[in-house]
C-alpha positions in Angstrom: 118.6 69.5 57.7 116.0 68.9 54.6 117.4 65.0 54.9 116.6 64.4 58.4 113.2 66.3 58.2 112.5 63.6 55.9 114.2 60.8 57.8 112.0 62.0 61.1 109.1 62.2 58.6 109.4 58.9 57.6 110.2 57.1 60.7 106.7 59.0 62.5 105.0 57.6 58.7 105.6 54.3 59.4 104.7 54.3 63.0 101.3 55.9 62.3 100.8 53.0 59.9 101.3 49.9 62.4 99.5 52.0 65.0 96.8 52.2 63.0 96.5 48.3 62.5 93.8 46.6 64.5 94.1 43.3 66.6 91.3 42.0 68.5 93.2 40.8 71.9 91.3 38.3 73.6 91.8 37.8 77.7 90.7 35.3 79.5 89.8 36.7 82.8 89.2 33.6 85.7 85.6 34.4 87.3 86.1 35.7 90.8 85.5 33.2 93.8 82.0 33.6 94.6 82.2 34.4 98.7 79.1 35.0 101.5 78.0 38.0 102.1 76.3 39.3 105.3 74.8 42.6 107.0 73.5 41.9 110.0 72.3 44.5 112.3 70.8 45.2 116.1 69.9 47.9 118.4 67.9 48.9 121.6 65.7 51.6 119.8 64.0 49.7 116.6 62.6 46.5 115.8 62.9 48.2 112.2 66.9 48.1 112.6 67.1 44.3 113.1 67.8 42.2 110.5 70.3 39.9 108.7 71.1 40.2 104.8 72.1 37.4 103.0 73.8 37.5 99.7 77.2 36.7 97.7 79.3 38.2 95.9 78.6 38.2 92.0 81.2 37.8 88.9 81.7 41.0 87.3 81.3 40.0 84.0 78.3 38.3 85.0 76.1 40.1 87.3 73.0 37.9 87.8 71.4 39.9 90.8 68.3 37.3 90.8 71.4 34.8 91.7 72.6 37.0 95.0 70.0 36.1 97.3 70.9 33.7 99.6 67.4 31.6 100.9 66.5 29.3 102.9 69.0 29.3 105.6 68.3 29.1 109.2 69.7 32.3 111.3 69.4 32.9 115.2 70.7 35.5 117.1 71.3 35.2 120.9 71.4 37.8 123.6 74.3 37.0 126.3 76.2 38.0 129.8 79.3 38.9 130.6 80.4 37.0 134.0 83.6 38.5 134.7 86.0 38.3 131.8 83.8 35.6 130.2 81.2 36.4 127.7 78.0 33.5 128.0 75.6 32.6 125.6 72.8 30.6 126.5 71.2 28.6 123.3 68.0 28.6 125.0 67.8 32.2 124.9 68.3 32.6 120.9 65.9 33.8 118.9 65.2 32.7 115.0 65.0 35.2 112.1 62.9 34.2 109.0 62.9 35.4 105.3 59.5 35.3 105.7 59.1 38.5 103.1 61.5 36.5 100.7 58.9 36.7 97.8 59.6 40.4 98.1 63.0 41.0 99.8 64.6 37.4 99.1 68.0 37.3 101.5 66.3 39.2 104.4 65.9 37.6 107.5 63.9 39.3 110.6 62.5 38.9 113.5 59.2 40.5 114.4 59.5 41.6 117.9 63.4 41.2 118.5 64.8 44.0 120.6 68.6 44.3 121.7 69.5 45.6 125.3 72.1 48.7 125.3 75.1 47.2 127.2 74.9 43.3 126.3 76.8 40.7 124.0 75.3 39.2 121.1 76.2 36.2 119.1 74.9 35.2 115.4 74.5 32.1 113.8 73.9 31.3 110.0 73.7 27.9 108.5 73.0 27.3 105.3 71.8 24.2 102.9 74.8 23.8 101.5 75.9 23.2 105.2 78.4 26.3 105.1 78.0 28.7 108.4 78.8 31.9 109.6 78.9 33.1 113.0 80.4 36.5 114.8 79.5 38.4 117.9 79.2 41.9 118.5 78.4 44.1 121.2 75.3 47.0 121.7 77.1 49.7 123.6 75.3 52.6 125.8 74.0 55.3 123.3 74.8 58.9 123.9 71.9 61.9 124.2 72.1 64.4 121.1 72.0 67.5 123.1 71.1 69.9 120.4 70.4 70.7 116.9 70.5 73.8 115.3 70.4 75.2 111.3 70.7 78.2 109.4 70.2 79.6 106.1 72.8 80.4 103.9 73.8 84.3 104.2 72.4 86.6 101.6 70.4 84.0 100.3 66.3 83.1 101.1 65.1 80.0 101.0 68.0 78.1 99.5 70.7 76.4 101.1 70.3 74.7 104.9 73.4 73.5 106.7 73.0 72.3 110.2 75.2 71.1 113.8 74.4 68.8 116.5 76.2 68.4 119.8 76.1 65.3 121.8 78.4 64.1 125.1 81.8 62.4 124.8 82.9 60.3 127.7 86.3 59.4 128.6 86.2 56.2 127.2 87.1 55.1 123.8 83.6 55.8 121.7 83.2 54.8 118.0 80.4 56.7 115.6 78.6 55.7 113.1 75.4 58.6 111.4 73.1 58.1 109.5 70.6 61.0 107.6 67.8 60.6 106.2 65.3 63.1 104.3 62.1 62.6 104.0 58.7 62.2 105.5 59.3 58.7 106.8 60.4 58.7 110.4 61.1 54.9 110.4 63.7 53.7 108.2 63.4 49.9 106.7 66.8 49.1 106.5 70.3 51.1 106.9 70.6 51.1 103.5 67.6 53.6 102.9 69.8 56.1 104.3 70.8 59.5 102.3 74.0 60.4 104.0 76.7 58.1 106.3 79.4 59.1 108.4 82.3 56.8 110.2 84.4 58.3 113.4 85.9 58.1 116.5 86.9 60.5 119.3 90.5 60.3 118.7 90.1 64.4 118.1 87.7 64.8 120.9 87.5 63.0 123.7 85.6 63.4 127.0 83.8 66.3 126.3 81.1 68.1 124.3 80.8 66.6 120.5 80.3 68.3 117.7 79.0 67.3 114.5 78.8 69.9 111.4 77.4 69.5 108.1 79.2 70.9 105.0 76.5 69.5 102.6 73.8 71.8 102.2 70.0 70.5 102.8 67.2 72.9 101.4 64.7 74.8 103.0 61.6 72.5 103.8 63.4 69.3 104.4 62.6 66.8 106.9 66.3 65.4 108.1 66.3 62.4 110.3 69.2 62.0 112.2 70.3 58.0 113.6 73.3 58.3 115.9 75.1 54.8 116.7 77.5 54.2 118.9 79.3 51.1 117.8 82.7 48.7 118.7 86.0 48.7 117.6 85.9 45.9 115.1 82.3 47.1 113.6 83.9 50.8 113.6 87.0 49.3 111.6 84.5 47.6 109.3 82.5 50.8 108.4 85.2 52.6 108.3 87.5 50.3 105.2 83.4 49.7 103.9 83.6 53.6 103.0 86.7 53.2 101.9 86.6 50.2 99.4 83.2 52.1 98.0 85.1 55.3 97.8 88.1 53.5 95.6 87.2 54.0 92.5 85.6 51.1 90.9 86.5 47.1 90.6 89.8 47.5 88.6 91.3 49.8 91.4 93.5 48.8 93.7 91.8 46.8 95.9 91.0 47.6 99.3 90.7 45.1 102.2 87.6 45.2 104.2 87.8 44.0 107.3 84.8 41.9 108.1 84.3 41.0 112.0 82.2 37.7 111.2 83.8 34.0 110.4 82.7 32.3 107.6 81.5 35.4 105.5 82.6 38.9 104.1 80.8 41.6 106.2 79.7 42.7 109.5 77.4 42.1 112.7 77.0 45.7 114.2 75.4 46.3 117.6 74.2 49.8 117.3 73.7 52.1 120.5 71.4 54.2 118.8 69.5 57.3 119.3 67.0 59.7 117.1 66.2 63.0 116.4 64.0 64.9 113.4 63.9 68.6 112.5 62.1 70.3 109.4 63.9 73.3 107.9 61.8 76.3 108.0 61.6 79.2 110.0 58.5 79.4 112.5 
């Protein structure tokens, strides 16, 4: 038994020793394809909700943000009809959006008095110096009313947690969601991206009748909560929805997820928003 102690003894010895040996590995990783990126967004409600971002992706060993930015590119978008089962766009009827704050916001094109129409097709149209394009269509559908909101304190406590429900209407027909929250004292968001809190769904659970939404995160007492309700397509909801999901994966070297863009000539999305607004502060009167 004493001889195969020190067999086993040995053998883990001489393990320990190459283990502990050090070998600088070098791996040559190929840079990623650099790709278009694009986040353009309209709605009936806000001229402060339409906008197209420009940008590409970035190598991840060589994140140059100044290099994302994409400038100088001419982008229209154009309100259409639908005759029958035809969709028409008229290029007289497009409008042009300039990066006009590019000193500050390089990669932001807007438009200063553009205002979609709930219930109407709308096509886009990027094309850039280097004579690359992207275009994609999307659709504004008819927003719903939020009925209510209500909030109450956390039992047993004062002053402390907030948690809050709204209830909007349904319809029979298939309806798409996207919310966004925002806290603060700023009723007019800049940008979707300002937001605090998203949410992606559909009424596959609940269809054609009262809606409810609940929040599980807790707000605190005081808060100003804006609350953006968008009704949105199919192919923008599939978008938002594998977005969340490629953000939520866990980083660049986890399995990748595919995102599933609804524009040609680009990674990302061109979302007609059906939107409506309502604000509450948290406090008891």
């Amino acid at each position: 038994m004493t001889k195969n102690f020190i067999k086993i003894a040995s053998i883990l010895a001489l393990v320990i020793s190459f283990s502990a040996c050090e070998k600088e590995i070098k791996i040559d990783v190929p840079m990623s394809k650099q790709e278009l990126v694009v986040e353009a967004s309209i709605n009936q409600l806000s001229i402060n909700f339409n906008y197209v971002i420009l940008s590409t992706t970035l190598d991840y060993f060589n994140p140059s943000l100044s290099l994302a930015a994409v400038r100088g590119a001419e982008v229209y978008i154009t309100e259409g009809d639908i005759v029958g089962t035809d969709t028409v766009f008229n290029i007289e009827d497009r409008v042009q959006f300039f990066d006009y704050v590019d000193t500050i916001f390089p990669g932001i094109y807007l438009s200063g008095d553009f205002r979609g129409t709930a219930e109407k097709p709308y096509k886009l149209e990027v094309f850039l110096q280097d004579g690359r394009s992207i275009t994609g269509t999307t659709y504004i559908p008819k927003p719903k009313t939020i009925d209510s909101v209500h909030f109450w304190l956390e039992p047993n406590k004062v002053y402390t947690n907030v948690f809050f429900y709204m209830n909007w209407l349904d319809g029979p027909e298939q309806d798409n969601y996207r919310l966004t929250l925002k806290t603060g004292y700023f009723p007019i968001l800049t940008g979707w991206g300002t937001g605090t809190r998203f949410y992606t769904f559909d009424d596959s659970q609940i269809n054609n009748q009262p809606r409810p939404f609940l929040n599980f995160a807790p707000y605190k007492y005081n808060d100003t909560l804006h609350m953006y309700l968008a009704t949105i397509g199919r192919r923008e909801f599939l978008f938002w929805d594998s977005f969340r999901s490629a953000a939520n994966n866990g980083g660049p070297f986890a399995t990748p997820v595919s995102v599933k863009s609804n524009v040609e000539g680009a990674i990302g999305s061109f979302t007609g928003y059906g939107l409506t607004q309502r604000s509450v502060i948290f406090r008891e009167d």
